[in-house]
N, C-alpha and C positions, 0 to 999 in steps of 0.2 A: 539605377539612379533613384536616391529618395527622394516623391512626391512632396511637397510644399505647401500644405493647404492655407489659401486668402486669410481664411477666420483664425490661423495660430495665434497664441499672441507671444511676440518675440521677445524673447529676453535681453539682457541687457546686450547692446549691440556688439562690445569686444569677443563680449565669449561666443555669442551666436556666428559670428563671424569667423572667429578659431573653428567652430563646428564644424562649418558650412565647409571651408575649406579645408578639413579633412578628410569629408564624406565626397567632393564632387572627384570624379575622375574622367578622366578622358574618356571622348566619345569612343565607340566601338566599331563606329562605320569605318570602311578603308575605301578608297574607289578602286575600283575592278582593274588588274595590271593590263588585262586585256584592252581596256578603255583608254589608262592613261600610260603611256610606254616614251618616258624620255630617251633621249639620245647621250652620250656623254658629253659631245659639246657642248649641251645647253646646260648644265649641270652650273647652278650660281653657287658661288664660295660662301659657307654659312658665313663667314667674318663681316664680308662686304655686305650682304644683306642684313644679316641682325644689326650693325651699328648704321646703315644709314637711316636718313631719318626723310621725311615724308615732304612734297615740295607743297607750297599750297598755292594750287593754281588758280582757285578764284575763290573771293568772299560769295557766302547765300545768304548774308545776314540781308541786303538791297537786292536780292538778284530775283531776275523779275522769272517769272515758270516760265516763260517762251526761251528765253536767253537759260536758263536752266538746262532744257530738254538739246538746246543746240550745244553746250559743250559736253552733255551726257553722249553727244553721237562723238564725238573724239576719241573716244577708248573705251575700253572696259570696264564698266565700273564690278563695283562686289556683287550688287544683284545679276551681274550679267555672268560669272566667272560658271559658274555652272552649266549654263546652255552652250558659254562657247567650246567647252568639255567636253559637251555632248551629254551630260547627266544628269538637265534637269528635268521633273516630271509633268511641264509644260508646258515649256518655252524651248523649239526645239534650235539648232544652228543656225538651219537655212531663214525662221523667223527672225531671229536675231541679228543675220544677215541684214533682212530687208531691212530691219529697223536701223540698224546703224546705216545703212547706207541710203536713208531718206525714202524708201519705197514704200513705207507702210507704219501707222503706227501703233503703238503698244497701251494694253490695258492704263499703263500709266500715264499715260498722254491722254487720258481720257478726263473728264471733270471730275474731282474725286469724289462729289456727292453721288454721280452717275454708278459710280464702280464701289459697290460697299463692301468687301474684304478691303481695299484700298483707304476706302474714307473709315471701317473701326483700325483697323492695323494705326491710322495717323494718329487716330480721337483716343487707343488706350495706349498710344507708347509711353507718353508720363506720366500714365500712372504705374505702366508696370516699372517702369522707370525706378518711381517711390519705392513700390513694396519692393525692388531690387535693395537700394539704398535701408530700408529699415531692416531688411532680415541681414544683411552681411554688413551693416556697420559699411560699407566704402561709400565714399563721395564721388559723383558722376557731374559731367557736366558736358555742357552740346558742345560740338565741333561744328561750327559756320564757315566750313570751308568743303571745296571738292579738293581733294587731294593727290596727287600726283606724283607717283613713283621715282625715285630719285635717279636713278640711272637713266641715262640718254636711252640706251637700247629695251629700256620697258616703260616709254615713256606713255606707249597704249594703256596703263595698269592702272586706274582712277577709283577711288574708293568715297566713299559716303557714311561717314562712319555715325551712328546714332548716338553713341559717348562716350567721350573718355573718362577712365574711372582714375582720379587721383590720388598719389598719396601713399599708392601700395607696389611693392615691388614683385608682386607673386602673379597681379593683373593688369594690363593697362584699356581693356576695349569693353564695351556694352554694348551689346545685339540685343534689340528688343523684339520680340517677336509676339504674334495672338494667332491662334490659328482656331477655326470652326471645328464641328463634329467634321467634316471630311476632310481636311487639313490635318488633323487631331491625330487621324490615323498613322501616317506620315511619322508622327512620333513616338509611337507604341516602344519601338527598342531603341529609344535613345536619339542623339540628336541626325536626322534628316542627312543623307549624303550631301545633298545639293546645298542644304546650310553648311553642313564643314564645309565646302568648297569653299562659299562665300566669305565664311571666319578666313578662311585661310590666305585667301586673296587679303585678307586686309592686314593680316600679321606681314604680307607679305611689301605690301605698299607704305607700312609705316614702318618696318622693321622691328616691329615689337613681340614680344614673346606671349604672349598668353591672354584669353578673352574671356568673358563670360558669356552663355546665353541665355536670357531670362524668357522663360515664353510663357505667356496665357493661353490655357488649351479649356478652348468651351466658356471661355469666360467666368468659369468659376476653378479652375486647379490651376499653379504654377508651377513651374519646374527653372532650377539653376542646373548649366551646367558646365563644365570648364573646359577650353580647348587652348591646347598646350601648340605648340609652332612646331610644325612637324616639316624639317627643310626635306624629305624626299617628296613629301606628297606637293609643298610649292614648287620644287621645280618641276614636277609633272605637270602643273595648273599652268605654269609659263608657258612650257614646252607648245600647251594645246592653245595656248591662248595668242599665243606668237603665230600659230599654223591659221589660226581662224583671222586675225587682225589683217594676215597677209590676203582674203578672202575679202575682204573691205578693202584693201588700200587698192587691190588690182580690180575690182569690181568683178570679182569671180563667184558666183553661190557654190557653196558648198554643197557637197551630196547629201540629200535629203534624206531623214529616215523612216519609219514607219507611222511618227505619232500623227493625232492629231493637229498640231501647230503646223508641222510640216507641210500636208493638205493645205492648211490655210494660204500659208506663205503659197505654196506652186498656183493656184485658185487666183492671187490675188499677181503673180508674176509672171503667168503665162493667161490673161482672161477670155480672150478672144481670137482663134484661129483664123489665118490667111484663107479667104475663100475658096476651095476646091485647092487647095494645097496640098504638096505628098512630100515626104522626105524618102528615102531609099534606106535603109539598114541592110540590105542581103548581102552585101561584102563586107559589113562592119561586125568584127567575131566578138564583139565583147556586147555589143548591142544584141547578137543574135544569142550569147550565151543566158543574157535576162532574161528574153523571150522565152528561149525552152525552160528557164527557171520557173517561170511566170506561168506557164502551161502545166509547167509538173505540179507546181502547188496547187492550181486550180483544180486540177483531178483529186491532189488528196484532200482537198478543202471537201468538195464533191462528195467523195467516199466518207470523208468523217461527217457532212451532215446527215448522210444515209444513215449511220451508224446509230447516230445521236437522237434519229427522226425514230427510230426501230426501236431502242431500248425507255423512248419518251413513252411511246405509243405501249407500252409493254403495260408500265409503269402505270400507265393512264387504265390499262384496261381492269388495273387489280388493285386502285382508289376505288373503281366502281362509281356511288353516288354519293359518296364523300368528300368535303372540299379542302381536309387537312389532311397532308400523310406525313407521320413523324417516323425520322430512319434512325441510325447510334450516331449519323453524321451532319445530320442535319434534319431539315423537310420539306416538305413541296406543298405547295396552296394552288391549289385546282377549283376557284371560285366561277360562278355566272356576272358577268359585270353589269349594271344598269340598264336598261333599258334605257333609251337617245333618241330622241324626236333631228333631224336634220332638214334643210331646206334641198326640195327637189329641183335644182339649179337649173338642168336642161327642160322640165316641166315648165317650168316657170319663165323661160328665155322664149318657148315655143308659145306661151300664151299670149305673153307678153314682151313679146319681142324691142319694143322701144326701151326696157329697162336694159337693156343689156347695151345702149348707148350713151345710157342716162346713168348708169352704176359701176360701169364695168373700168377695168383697171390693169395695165402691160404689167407685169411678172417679164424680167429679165432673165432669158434663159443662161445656163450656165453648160462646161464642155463636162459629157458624159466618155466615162473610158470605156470601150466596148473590144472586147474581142473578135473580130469580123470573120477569121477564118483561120487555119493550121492544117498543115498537111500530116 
């Protein structure tokens, strides 16, 4: 993909726009078959999906952010198509769960001045907006509606679309995106899985063929790029997103995976244990198959940090008094850190025993997962 630099200055807008759109190509990501694996019956007929056309189930031009977030829990919108996949890099199902089903809420539900990837992502979308509009010559303009998949049977499919771009028949959608230095990376080979996901839910919800992505990376580089309707990879996005909806409508969490969000979600939907409570698993074979999984990783987890602790320690002894070691693959920094003055907490409760009535403050314990025992 050719990089775009802010400071170009664009030429006349028809031919930069001819350009544009013979240099962008389709992303390169694909999601993993192993991830998404439709069935034939769910298999949607390009005809009926490319030609219908998008329902629009409420104005945002009046609508208030509370009444907002409440018909966001209704279905799926674009930002969600990815977690409910299972693909996105951190938002994982089971949170996504909670969050549709009222249990918890999401960075976006938060004040946007609070969450600031949230409040610049809002503050530069019209302008990347602009510089969209002046490098390729097309006209964009907002969509003040949440929108709503035209079929009865994908009526979960809700999109939020940032613009539609008018006029041209090669593109109809505008994704505005900015991402940070650790966002940034995310984009190194091209547009982000978890964004095709999201284009694609929305090619998919207005029946439209083809989108743009314009993203600010760092604040100073842009990037266009073009994503074309790829009807195997939407019916795979339905297929998963039909399996998860039904995960909401029964009030059933899905199985958890390894991220961090995950954690979060289980932390925040199991908090507090039945006192001196026991469950039984020894006749349950699928509960005791985790367990021994559980054990066995443990040992290798064990052996590899021995491994890791051995070849550090190696390493460490042949820096010597050195605090950079440079390899062909990298290097290591083996510095002394600062020297830190601390307050002697229990010195200081024994001297002074009434501060510790006068200062002191409950810390809410939280449940620790411990291994107690294996035969």
């Amino acid at each position: 993909m050719e990089t775009i630099a802010l400071n170009n200055t664009a030429p006349t807008r028809r031919r930069k726009r001819k350009a544009l759109q013979a240099r962008h190509t389709k992303p390169t990501a694909k999601i993993n078959a192993k991830t998404i694996q439709p069935t034939e019956k769910n298999i949607v007929q390009k005809d009926k999906t490319v030609k219908a056309t998008a329902k629009r189930l409420v104005s945002t031009k009046n609508l208030s952010h509370d009444k907002w977030l409440e018909i966001r829990k209704q279905g799926i919108g674009s930002s969600d198509a990815a977690a409910a996949c299972g693909i996105h890099p951190y938002l994982s199902m089971l949170e996504l769960w909670m969050i549709k089903t009222g249990r918890m809420t999401s960075n976006i539900d938060e004040s946007i001045e609070g969450y600031s990837p949230l409040y610049w992502g809002n503050t530069l979308e019209p302008m990347v907006a602009k510089y969209y509009q002046e490098q390729t010559g097309n006209k964009v303009r907002r969509v003040n509606a949440i929108l709503q998949h035209p079929d009865p049977e994908q009526h979960f499919m809700l999109a939020n679309l940032d613009y539609a771009i008018t006029g041209s028949d090669e593109v109809q959608i505008l994704e505005c995106k900015t991402a940070g230095e650790h966002g940034a990376k995310l984009w190194k080979h091209g547009v982000p899985l978890y964004v095709t996901c999201q284009v694609q839910h929305q090619l998919a919800v207005t029946g439209k063929q083809a989108a743009h992505i314009c993203v600010l990376l760092c604040g100073h580089e842009a990037k266009i790029y073009k994503v074309e309707r790829d009807e195997q990879l939407i019916n795979s996005i339905l297929w998963h997103e039909r399996l998860f909806w039904q995960y909401v409508e029964t009030d059933t969490p899905p199985t958890p995976d390894h991220s961090e969000s995950a954690a979060r979600a289980l932390k925040q939907l199991y908090p507090k244990p039945e006192p001196a409570s026991k469950i039984d698993f020894s006749e349950d074979a699928g509960a005791n198959k985790l367990f021994t999984k559980l054990l066995s990783h443990r040992d290798s987890l064990s052996e590899l940090q021995k491994q890791h602790d051995q070849i550090k320690h190696q390493l460490q002894s042949l820096i010597k008094d050195n605090e950079v070691a440079v390899f062909d693959k990298g290097a290591i920094s083996w510095k002394r850190s600062k020297d830190s003055v601390s307050l002697d907490s229990k010195a200081v409760t024994k001297a002074y025993p009434e501060l510790m009535d006068k200062f002191s403050k409950t810390r809410q314990g939280s449940r620790r997962f411990v291994i107690l025992n294996d035969n």
